[in-house]
Backbone bond lengths (Angstrom), bond angles and torsions (degrees), N, CA, C in turn:
res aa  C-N    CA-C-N  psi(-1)  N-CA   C-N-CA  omega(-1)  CA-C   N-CA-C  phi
1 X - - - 1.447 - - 1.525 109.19 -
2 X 1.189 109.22 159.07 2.219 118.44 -173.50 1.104 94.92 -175.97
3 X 1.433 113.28 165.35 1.284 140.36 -164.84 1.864 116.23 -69.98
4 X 1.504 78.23 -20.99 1.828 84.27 -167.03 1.608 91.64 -106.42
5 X 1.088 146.06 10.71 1.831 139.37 167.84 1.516 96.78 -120.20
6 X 1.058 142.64 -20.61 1.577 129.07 -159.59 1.381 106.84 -110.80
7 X 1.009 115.22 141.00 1.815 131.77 168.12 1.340 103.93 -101.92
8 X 1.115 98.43 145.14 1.552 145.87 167.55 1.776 99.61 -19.46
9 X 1.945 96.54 -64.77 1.600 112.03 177.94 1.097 110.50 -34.64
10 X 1.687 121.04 -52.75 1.340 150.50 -127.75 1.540 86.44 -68.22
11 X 1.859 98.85 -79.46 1.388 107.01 179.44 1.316 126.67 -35.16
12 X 1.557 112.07 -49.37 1.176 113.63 -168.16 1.755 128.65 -66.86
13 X 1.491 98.80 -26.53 1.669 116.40 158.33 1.198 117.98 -75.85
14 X 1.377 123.49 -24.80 1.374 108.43 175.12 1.681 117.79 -72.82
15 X 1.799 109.23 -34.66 1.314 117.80 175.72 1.775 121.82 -61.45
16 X 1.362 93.53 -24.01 1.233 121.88 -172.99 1.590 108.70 -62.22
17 X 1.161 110.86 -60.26 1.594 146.74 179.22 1.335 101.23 -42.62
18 X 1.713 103.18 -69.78 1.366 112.83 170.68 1.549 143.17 -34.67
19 X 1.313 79.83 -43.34 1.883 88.46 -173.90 1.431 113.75 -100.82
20 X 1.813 109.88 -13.31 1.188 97.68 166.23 1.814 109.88 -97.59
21 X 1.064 126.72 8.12 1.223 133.52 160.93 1.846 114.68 -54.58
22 X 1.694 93.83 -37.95 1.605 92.84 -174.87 1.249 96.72 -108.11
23 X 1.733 117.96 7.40 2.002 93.80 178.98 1.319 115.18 67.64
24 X 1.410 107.03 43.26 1.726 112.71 156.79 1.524 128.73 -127.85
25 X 1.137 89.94 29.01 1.612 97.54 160.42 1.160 106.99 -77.39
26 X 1.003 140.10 -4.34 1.566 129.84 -178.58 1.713 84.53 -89.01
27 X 1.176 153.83 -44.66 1.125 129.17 178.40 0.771 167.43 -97.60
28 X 1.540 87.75 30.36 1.331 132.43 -156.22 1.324 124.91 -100.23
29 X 1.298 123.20 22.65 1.627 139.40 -149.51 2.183 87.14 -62.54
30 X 1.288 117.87 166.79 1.539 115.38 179.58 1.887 99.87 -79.11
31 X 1.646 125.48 -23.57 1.341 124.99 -178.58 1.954 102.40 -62.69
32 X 1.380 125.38 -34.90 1.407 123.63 -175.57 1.328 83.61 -103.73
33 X 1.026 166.37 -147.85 1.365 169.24 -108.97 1.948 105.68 -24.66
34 X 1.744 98.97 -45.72 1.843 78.62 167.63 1.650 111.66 -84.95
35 X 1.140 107.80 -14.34 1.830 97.58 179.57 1.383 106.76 -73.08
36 X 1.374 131.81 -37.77 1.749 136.95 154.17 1.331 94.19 -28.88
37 X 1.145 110.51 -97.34 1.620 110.23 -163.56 1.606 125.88 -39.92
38 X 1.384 109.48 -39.98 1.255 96.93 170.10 1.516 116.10 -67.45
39 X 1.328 126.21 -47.02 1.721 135.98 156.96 1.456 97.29 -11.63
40 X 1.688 129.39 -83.49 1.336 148.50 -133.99 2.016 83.28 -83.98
41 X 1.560 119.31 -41.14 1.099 105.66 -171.80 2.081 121.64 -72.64
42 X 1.590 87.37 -4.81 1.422 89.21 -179.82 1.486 96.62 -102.30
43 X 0.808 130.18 -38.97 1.965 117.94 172.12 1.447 111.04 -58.21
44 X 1.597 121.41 -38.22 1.406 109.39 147.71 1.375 118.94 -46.26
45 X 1.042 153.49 -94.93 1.673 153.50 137.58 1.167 115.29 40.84
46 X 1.476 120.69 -61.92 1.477 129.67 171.92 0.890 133.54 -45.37
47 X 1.209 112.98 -42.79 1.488 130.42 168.01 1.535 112.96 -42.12
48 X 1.149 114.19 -44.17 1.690 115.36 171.95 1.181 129.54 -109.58
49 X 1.460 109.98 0.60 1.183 111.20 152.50 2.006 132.42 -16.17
50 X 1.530 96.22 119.29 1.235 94.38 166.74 2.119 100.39 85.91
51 X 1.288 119.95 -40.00 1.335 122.04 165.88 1.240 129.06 -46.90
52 X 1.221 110.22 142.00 1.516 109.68 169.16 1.864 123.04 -73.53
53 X 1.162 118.93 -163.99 1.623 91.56 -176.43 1.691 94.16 -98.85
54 X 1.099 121.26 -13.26 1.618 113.70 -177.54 1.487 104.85 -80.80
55 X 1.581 124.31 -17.45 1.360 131.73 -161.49 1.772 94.08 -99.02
56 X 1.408 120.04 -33.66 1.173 107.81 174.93 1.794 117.38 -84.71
57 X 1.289 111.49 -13.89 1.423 100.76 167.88 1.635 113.08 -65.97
58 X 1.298 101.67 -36.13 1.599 100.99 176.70 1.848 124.04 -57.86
59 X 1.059 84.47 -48.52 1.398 121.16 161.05 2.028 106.80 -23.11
60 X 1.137 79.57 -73.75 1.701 100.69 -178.56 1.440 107.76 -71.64
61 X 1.522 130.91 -7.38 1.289 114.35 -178.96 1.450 107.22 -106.21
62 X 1.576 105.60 -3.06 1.554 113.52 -178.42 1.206 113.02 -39.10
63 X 1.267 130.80 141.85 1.893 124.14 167.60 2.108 85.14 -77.83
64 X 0.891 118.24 -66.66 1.455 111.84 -138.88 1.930 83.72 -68.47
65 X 1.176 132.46 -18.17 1.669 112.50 -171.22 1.613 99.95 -104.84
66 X 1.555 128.92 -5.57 0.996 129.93 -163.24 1.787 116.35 -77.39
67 X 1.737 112.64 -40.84 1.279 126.72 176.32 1.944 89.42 -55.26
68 X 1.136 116.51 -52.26 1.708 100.43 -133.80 2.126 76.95 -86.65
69 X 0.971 117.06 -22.05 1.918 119.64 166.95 1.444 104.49 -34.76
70 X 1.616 105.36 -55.80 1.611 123.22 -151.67 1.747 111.32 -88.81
71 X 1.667 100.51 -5.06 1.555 116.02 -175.56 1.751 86.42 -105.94
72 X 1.070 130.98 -43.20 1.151 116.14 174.88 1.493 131.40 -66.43
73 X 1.748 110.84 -30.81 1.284 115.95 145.34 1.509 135.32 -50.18
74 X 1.142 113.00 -32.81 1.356 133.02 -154.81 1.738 87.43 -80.81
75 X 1.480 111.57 -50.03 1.767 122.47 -177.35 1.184 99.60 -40.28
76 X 1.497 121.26 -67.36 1.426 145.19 -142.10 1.762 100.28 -72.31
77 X 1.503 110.31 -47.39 1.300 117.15 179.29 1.858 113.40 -61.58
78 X 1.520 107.22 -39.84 1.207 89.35 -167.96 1.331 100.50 -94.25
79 X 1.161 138.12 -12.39 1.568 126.87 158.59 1.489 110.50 -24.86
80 X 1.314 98.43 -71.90 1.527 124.10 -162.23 1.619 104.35 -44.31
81 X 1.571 107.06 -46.71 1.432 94.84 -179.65 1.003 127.64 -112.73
82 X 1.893 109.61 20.73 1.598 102.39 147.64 1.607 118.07 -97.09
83 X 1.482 99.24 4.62 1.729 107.10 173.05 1.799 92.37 -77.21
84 X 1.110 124.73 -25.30 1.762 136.44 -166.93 1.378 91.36 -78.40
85 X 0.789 114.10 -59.59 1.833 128.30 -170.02 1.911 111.41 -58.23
86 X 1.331 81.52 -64.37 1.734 92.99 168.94 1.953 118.19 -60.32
87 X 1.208 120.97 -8.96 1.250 125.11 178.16 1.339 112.67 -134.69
88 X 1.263 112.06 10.96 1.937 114.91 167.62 2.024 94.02 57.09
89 X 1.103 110.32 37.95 1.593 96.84 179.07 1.640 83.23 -94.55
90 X 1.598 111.31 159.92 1.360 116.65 172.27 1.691 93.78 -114.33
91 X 1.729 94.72 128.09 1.631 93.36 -168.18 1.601 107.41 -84.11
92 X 1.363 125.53 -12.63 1.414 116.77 177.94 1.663 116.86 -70.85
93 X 1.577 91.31 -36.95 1.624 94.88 -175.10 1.631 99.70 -77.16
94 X 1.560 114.63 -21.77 1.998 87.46 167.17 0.848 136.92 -74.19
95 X 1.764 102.13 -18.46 1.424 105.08 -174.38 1.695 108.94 -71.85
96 X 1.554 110.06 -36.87 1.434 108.42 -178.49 1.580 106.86 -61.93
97 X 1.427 115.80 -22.61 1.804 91.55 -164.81 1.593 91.53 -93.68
98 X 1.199 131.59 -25.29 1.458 133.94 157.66 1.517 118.60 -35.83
99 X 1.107 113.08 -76.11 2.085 127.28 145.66 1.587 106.53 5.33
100 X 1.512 86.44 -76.82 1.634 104.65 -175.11 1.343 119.05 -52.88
101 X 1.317 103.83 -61.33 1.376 118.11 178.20 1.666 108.35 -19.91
102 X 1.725 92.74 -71.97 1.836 130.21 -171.75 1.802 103.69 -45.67
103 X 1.625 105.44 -55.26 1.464 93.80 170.35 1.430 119.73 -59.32
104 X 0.972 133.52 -19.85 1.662 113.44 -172.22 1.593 99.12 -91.26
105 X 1.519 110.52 -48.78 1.979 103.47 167.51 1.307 116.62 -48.42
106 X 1.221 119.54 -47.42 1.439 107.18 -179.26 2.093 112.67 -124.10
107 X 1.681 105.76 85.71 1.687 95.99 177.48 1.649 99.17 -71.76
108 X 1.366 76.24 172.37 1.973 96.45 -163.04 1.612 89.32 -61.29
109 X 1.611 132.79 -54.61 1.188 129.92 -156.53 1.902 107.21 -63.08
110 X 0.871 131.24 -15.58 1.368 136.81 179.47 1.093 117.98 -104.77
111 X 1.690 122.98 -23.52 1.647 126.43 175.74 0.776 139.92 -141.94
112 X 1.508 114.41 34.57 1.099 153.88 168.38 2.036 127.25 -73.53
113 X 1.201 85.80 91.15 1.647 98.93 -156.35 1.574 123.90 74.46
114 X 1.413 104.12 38.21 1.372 103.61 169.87 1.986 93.86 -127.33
115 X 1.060 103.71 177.27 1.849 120.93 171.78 1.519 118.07 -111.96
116 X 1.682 104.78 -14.51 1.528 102.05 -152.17 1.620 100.66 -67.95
117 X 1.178 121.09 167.06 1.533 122.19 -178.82 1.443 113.38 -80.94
118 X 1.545 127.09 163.88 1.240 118.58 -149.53 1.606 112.84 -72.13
119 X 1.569 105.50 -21.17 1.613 110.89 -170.56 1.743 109.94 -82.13
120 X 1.523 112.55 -13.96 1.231 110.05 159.77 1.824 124.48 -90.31
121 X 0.915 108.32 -24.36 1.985 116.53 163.13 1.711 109.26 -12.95
């Protein structure tokens, strides 16, 4: 599996598969499934802890810190889409109305190489 052959579906049935393989949808309510993710998103986090942002790109290209980077991604990702799974949200169509949203807060001509947040633009 890679980024450029697999769908969205793909993942999401395979996670699917998984957890009802062991019978944990029962514990899967969306209140523990987002506290998981945020959990898995701060052990992602750690990893750069304390880095600067040029020190954490390096960081991320490490061979020896990069596997356990991509296991911490890997956490964070499938949270997300058994929190998707567990709430019938379809994650492509949020991301597009999310997308949307983002273009009108931030058009290219106003935030375009800046960081500031959209209410300061």
């Amino acid at each position: 599996m890679n980024d450029a052959t697999t769908t969205t579906a793909e993942l999401k049935a395979r996670v699917l598969a998984f957890v009802q393989e062991r019978d944990w949808e029962q514990f899967h309510a969306p209140k523990n499934l987002s506290m998981a993710l945020a959990a898995e998103a701060g052990e992602l986090m750690e990893h750069f802890l304390w880095a600067t942002s040029e020190q954490s790109r390096a960081i991320a290209q490490d061979p020896a810190k990069r596997a356990k980077i991509a296991e911490e991604l890997a956490d964070v990702v499938i949270y997300a889409l058994e929190f998707a799974n567990a709430t019938q949200l379809d994650v492509a169509a949020a991301i597009e109305a999310k997308m949307a949203a983002n273009a009108k807060k931030y058009p290219v001509e106003k935030a375009r190489g800046r960081s500031e947040k959209y209410t300061e633009l």
